[in-house]
C-alpha positions in Angstrom: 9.8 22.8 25.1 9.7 20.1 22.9 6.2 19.2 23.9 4.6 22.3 23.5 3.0 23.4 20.1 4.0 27.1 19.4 1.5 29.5 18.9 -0.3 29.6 15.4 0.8 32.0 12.9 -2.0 35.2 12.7 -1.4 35.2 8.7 -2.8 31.5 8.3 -6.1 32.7 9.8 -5.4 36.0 7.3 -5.1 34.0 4.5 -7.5 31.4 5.1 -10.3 34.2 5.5 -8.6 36.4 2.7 -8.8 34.4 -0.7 -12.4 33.4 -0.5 -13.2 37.3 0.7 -10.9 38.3 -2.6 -12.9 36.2 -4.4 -16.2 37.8 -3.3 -15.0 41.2 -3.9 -13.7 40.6 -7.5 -17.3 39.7 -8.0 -18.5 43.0 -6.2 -16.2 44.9 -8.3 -17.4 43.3 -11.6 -21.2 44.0 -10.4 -20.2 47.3 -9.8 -18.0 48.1 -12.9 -20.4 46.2 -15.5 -24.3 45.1 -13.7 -25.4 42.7 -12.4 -25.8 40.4 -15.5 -21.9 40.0 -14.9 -22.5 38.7 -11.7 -25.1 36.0 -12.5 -22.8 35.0 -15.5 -19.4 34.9 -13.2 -21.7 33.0 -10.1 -22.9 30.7 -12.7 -19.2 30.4 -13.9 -18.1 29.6 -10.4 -20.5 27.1 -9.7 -19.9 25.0 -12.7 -15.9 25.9 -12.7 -16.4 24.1 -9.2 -19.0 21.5 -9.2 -18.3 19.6 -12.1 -14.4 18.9 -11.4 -15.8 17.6 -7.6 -18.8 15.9 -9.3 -16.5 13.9 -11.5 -14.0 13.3 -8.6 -16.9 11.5 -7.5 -18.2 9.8 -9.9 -14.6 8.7 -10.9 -14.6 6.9 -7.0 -17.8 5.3 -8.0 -19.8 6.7 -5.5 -23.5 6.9 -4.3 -25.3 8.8 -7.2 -26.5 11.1 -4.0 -22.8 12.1 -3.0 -22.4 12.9 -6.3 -24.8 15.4 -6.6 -24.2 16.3 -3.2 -20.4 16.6 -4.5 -21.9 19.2 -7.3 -24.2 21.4 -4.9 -21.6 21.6 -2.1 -18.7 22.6 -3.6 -19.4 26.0 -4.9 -20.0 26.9 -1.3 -17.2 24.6 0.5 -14.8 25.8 -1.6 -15.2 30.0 -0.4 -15.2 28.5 3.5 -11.8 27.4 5.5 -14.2 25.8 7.6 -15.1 22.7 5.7 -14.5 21.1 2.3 -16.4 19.1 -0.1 -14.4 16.2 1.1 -16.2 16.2 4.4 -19.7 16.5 2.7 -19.7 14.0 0.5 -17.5 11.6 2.6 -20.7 12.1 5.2 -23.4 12.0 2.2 -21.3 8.3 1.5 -21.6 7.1 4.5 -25.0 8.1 5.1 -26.1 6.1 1.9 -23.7 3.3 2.0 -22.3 2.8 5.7 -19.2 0.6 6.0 -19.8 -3.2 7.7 -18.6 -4.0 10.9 -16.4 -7.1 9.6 -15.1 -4.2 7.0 -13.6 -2.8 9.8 -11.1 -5.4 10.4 -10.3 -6.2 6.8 -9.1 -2.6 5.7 -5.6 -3.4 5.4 -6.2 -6.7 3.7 -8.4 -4.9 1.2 -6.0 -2.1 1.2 -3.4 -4.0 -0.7 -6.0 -4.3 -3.8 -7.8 -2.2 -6.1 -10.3 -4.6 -6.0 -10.7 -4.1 -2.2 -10.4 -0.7 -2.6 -14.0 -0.2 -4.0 -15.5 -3.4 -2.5 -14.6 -2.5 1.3 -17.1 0.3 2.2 -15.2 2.6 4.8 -12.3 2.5 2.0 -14.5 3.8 -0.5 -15.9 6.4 2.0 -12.4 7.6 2.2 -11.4 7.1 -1.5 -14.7 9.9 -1.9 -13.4 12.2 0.3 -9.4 12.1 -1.1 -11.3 12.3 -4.8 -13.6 15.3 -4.2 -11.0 17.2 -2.1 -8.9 17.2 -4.9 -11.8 17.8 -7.4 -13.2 20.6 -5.5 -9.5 22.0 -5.3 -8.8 21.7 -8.8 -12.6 23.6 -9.2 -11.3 26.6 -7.0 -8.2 26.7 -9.1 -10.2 26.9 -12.2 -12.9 29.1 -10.7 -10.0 31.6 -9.7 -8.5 31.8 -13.1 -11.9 32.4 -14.9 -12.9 35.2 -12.6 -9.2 36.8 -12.8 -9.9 36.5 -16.9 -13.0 38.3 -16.3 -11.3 40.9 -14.4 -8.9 41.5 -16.5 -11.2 42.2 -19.9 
């Protein structure tokens, strides 16, 4: 028994499906209480609320100036799905544009123990981008969340 994983819990999938479906309905009900202009303005809201804390994340980890774009674009979208995070895109955008060294390979716990070789060792920094924008793009979702609940609530 101690080998065996138990089942998974049916309210993780319900609640991993439910708060970005909230999400879209509080902007249903504000298109249908107050037109559609409220819904550009609250989608418009959501994207910034979202992409610039991920954008910076980025930019704070010193990365490609395509992953941090890439951080901005993706992370209205990645933060509605369960599925996949901003962390995963612009760890792959990273890696696309600056792809770790084979001899990097064997150094990352060497490099590890600096902040120097933190940035200079490639697949760190590929990593150091995804911890950075999965946080950003969390603290965007927070933010997000609160504006739209502030615009429910007028």
């Amino acid at each position: 028994p101690l080998e065996e994983l138990p089942p998974p819990s049916r309210w993780t999938g319900v609640l991993a499906w439910g708060i970005p479906a909230l999400i879209l309905l509080g902007v249903a009900w504000l298109g249908y209480q107050r037109g559609m202009e409220e819904v550009e303005a609250s989608a418009l809201q959501w994207v910034l609320a979202t992409g610039t804390p991920t954008a910076l994340a980025a930019a704070a980890s010193f990365a490609h100036p395509a992953t941090v774009i890439a951080a901005f674009l993706a992370a209205p979208i990645t933060t509605l799905s369960p599925l996949i995070g901003a962390g995963h895109v612009t760890a792959l955008v990273q890696a696309y544009f600056r792809p770790p060294f084979v001899r990097e390979l064997s150094s990352v716990l060497d490099d590890l123990s600096s902040w120097r070789g933190l940035f200079r060792n490639r697949l760190l920094r590929i990593l150091l981008v995804f911890v950075a924008t999965s946080f950003g793009g969390m603290l965007g979702m927070w933010l997000g969340v609160s504006q739209l609940v502030a615009r429910l609530v007028q």
